[in-house]
C-alpha positions as CSV (number, residue, x, y, z in Angstrom):
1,X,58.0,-61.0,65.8
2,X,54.9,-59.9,63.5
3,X,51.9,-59.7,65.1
4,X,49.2,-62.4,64.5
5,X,45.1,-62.3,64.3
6,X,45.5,-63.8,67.7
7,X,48.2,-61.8,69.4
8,X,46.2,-58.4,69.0
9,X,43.9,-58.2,66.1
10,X,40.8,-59.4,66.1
11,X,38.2,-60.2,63.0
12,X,37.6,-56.7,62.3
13,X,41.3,-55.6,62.1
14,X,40.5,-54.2,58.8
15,X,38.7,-51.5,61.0
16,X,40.9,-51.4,63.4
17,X,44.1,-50.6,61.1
18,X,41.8,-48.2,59.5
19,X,41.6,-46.1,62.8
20,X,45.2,-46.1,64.2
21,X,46.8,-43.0,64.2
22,X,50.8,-41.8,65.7
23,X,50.0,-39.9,68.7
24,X,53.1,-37.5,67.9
25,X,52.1,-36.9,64.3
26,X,48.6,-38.0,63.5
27,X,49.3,-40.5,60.6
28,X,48.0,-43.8,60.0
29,X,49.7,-46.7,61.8
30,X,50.9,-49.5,60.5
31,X,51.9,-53.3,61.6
32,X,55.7,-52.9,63.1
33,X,57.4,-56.4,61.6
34,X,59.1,-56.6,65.3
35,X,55.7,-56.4,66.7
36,X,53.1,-53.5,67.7
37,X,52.9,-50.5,64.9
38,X,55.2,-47.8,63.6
39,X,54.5,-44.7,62.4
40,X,56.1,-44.5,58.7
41,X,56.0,-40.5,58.8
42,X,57.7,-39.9,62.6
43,X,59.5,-43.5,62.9
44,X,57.9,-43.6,66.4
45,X,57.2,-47.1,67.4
46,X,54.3,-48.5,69.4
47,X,55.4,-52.0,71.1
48,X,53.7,-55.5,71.4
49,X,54.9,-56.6,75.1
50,X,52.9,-59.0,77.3
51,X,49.6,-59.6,74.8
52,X,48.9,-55.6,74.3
53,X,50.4,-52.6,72.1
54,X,51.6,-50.1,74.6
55,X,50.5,-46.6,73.5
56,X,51.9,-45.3,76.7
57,X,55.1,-45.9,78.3
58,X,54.0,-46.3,82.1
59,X,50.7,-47.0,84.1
60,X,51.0,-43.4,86.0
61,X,48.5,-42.9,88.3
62,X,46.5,-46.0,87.7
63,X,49.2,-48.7,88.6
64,X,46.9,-50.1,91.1
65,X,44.5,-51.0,89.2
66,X,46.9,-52.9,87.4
67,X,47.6,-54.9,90.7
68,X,44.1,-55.4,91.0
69,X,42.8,-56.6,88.4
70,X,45.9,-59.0,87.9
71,X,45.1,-60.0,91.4
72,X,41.7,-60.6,90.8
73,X,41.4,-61.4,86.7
74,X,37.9,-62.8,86.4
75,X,36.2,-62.2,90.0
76,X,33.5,-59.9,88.0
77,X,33.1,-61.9,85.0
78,X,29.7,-63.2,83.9
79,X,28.9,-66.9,83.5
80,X,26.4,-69.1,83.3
81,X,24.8,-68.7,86.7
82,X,25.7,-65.1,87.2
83,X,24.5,-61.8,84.7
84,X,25.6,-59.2,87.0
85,X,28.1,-57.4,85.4
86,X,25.0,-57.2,82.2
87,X,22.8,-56.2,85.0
88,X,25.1,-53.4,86.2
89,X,26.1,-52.4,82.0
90,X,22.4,-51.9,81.3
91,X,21.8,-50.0,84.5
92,X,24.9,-47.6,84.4
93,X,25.1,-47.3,80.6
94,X,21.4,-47.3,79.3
95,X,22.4,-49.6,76.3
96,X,20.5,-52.2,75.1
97,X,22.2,-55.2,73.0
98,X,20.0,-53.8,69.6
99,X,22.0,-50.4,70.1
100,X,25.4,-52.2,70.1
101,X,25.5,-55.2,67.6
102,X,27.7,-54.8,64.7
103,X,28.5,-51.2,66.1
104,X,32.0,-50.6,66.8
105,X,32.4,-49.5,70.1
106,X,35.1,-47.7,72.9
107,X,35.6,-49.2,76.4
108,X,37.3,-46.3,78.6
109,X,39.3,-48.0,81.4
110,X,38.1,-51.2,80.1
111,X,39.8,-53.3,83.5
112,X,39.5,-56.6,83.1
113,X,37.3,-56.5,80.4
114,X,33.9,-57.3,82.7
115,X,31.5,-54.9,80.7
116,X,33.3,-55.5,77.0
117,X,32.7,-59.4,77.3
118,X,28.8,-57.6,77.7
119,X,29.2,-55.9,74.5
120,X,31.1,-58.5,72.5
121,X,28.1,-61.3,73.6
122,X,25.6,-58.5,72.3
123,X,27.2,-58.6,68.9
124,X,29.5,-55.7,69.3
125,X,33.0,-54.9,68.2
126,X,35.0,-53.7,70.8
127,X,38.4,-51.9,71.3
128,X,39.4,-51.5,75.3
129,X,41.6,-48.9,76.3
130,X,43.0,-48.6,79.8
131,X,46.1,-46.7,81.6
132,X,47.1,-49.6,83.4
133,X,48.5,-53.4,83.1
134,X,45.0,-54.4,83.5
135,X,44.3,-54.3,79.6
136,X,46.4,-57.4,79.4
137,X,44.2,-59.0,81.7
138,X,41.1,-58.2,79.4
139,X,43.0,-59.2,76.4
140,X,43.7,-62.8,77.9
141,X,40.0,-63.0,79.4
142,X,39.0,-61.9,75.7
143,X,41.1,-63.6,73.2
144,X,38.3,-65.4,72.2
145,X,35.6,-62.2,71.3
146,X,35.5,-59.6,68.9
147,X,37.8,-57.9,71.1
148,X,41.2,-55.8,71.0
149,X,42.9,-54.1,74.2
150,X,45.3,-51.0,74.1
151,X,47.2,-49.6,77.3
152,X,46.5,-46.1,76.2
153,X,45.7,-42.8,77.9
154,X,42.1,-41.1,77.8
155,X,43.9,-37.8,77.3
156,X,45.6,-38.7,74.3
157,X,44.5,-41.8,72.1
158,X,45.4,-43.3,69.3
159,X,42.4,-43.4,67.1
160,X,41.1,-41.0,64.1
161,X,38.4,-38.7,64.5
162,X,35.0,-40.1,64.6
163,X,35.8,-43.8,65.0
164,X,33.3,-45.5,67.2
165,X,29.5,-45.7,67.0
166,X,29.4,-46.1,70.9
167,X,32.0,-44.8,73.7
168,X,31.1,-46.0,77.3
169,X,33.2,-45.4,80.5
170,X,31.8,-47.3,83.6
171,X,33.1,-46.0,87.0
172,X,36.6,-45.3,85.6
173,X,36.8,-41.5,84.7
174,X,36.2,-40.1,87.8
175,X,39.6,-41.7,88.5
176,X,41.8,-39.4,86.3
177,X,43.4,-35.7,87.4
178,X,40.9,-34.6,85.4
179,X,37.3,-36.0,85.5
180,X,35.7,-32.9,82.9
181,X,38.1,-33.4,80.9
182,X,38.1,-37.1,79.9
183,X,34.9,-36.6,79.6
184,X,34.9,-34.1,77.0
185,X,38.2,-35.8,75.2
186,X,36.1,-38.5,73.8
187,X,33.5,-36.6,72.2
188,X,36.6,-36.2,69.3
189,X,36.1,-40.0,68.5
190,X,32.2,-40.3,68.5
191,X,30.7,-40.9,65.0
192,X,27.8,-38.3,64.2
193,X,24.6,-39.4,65.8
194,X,27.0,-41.8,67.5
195,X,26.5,-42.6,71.4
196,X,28.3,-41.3,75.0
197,X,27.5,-43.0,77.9
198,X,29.6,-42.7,81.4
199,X,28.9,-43.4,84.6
200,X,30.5,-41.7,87.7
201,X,31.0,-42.0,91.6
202,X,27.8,-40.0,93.0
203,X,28.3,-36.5,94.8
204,X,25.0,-36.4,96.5
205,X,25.1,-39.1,98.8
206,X,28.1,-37.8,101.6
207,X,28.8,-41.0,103.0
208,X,32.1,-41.8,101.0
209,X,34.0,-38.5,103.2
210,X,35.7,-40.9,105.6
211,X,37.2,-43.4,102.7
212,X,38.1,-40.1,101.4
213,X,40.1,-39.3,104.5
214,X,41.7,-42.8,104.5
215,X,42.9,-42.3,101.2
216,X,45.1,-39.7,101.7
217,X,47.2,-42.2,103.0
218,X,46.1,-45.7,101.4
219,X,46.7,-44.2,98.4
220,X,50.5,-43.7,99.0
221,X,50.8,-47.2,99.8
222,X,52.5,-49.7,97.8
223,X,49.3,-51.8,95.9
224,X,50.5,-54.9,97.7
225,X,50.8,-53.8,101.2
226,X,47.3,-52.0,100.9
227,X,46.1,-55.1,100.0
228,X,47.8,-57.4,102.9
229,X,46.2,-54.4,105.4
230,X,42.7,-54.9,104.0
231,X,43.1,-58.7,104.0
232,X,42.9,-57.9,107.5
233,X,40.6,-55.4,108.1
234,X,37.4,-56.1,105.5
235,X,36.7,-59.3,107.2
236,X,36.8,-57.9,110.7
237,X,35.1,-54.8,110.2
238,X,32.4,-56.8,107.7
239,X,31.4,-59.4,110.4
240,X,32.3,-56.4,113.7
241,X,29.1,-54.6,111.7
242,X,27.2,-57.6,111.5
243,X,27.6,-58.9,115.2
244,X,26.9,-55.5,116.6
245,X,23.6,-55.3,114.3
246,X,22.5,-58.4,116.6
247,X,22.8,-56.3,120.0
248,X,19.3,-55.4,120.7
249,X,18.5,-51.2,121.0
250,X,21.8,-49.5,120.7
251,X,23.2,-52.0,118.0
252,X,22.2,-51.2,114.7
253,X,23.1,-47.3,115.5
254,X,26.2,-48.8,116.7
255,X,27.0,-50.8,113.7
256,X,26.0,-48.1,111.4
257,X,28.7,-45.5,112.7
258,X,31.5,-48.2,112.4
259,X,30.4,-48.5,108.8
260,X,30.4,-44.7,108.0
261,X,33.8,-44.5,110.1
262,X,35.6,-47.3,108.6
263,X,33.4,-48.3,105.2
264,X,34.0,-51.6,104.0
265,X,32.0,-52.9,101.1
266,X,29.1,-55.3,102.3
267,X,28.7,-57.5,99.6
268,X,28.6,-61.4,100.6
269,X,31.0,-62.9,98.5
270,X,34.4,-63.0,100.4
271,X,36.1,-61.7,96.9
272,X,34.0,-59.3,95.3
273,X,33.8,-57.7,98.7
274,X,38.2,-57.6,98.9
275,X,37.9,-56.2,95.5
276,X,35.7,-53.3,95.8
277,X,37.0,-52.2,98.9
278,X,40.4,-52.0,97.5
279,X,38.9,-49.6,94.5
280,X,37.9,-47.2,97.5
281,X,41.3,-47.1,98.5
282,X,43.4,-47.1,96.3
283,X,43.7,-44.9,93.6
284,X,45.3,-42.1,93.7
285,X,41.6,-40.0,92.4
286,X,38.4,-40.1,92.8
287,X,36.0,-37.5,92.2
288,X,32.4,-37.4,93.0
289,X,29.9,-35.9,90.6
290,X,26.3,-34.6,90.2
291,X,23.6,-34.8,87.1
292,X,23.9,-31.0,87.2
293,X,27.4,-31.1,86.5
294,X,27.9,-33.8,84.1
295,X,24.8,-32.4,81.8
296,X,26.8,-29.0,81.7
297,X,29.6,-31.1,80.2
298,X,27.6,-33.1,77.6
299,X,25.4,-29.9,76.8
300,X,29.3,-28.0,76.1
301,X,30.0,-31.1,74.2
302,X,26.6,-30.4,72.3
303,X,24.9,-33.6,72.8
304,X,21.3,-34.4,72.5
305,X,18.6,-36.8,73.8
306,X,20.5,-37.0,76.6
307,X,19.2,-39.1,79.5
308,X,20.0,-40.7,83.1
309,X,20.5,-44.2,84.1
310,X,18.9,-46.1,86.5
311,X,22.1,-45.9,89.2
312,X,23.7,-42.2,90.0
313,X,25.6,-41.1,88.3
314,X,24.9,-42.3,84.5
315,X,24.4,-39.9,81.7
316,X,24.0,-41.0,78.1
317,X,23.7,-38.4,75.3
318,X,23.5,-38.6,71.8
319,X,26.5,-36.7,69.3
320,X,23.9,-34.9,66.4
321,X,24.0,-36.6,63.0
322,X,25.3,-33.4,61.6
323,X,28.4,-32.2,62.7
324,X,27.4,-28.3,62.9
């Protein structure tokens, strides 16, 4: 079946066929008649299945997030009442919507597609890559943007050098083996004087060392039975640390060392509270980062104008004009 505008390409698929490139060979894609793209130089195919081109052939490491955000497809979506996932964008990225409209831009482990429906209603073009079954989620929560999703890996994708104006990665690469370097594997695709923003889990704050203990062992569970477990325990831990902050004197200290023993998110939707709780446990990495360290990486990379973000840890930094 040929692929349609509405299947996978979106109104700038002149750019996008433009970019495409065989990850065995490195030669220009083109549209597959049974669906997806084909490499006319290596014959190697690339598959349309369930609303995405598949530029990998399993989700890896990242198969739970695939559960997840199947499970929970539009739980961080913005609406009409609600701007908090362009709240959370502006604050872990630095963008603003003038840096991003009419730019063609790189979601890294775009999930669900929270922070590209941000980018698309700010005028950009956007292209979402993830490891997992999520992008399909993103691609059905999108089909209505300037907006194209690819289950592709960070370490290897399937774009031409110096693509995109903008790259951002939001809370995603400090889930891969390798957290330096993803990081450094996108500077390949940044347009001179193009922009790299990421943000990452925070090293300085130590109170994440007992989900890290958990997660030996969450991690190894099936997505679905983690899922049933925290069902269970989120709600009773959530409202165990809120009754106990009610006992006068001993109390609060009480409620705090149940918290830093057994953390459960403490948002007050139900939900969004299930959600990010599961995120702690469940993946199978998840590195922790300083400034320090991530401005060695984008000074190797040699960025410029580089800059934090209002929430630990975002770095933004600026590829020079002139490639040198």
């Amino acid at each position: 079946m040929p692929i349609t505008e509405g299947q996978v390409q979106s109104p700038r698929s002149a750019d996008l066929q433009a970019i495409l490139r065989c990850l065995s060979c490195g030669s220009k894609l083109e549209d597959d008649p049974a669906g997806g793209y084909f490499c006319p130089a290596c014959k190697r195919a690339y598959p349309f299945v369930q609303g995405i081109v598949r530029f990998v052939d399993a989700q890896h490491y990242a198969a739970s997030f695939g559960f997840q955000w199947h499970r929970y497809q539009k739980t961080q979506l913005d609406n009409d009442e609600v701007r908090e996932s362009d709240r959370n964008f502006r604050m872990k990225t630095g963008l603003r919507p003038e840096e991003l409209k009419g730019k063609l831009v790189l979601d890294v482990g775009c999930g669900m597609g929270r922070f590209a429906e941000v980018a698309t209603r700010w005028g950009a073009r956007v292209v979402g890559i993830d490891l997992s079954a999520a992008a399909e989620v993103a691609a059905k929560n999108l089909a209505d943007r300037d907006f194209v999703a690819f289950q592709a890996d960070v370490f290897s994708l399937p774009f031409a050098a110096e693509s995109f104006d903008v790259i951002y990665s939001v809370g995603v690469l400090h889930h891969t083996p390798d957290c330096e370097g993803a990081v450094k594997a996108l500077d390949k695709y940044l347009k001179p004087g193009g922009v790299l923003a990421v943000w990452l889990y925070s090293g300085y704050n130590k109170w994440y060392r007992f989900s890290d203990f958990w997660r030996r062992h969450t991690h190894k569970m099936k997505p679905q039975t983690l899922h049933g477990v925290l069902k269970v325990a989120v709600p009773f831990f959530y409202y165990l640390e809120r009754g106990l902050r009610r006992v006068p004197v001993v109390g609060r200290p009480v409620a705090g060392a149940v918290h830093h023993v057994f953390p459960v998110n403490q948002q007050t939707d139900p939900e969004a509270r299930m959600l990010d709780t599961f995120d702690w446990y469940s993946p199978r990495y998840q590195s922790k980062h300083t400034y320090e360290q991530v401005f060695r990486w984008f000074e190797a990379m040699g960025m410029e104008d580089m800059h934090v973000g209002e929430y630990s840890i975002a770095v933004r930094g600026r590829k020079p004009a002139a490639s040198t």
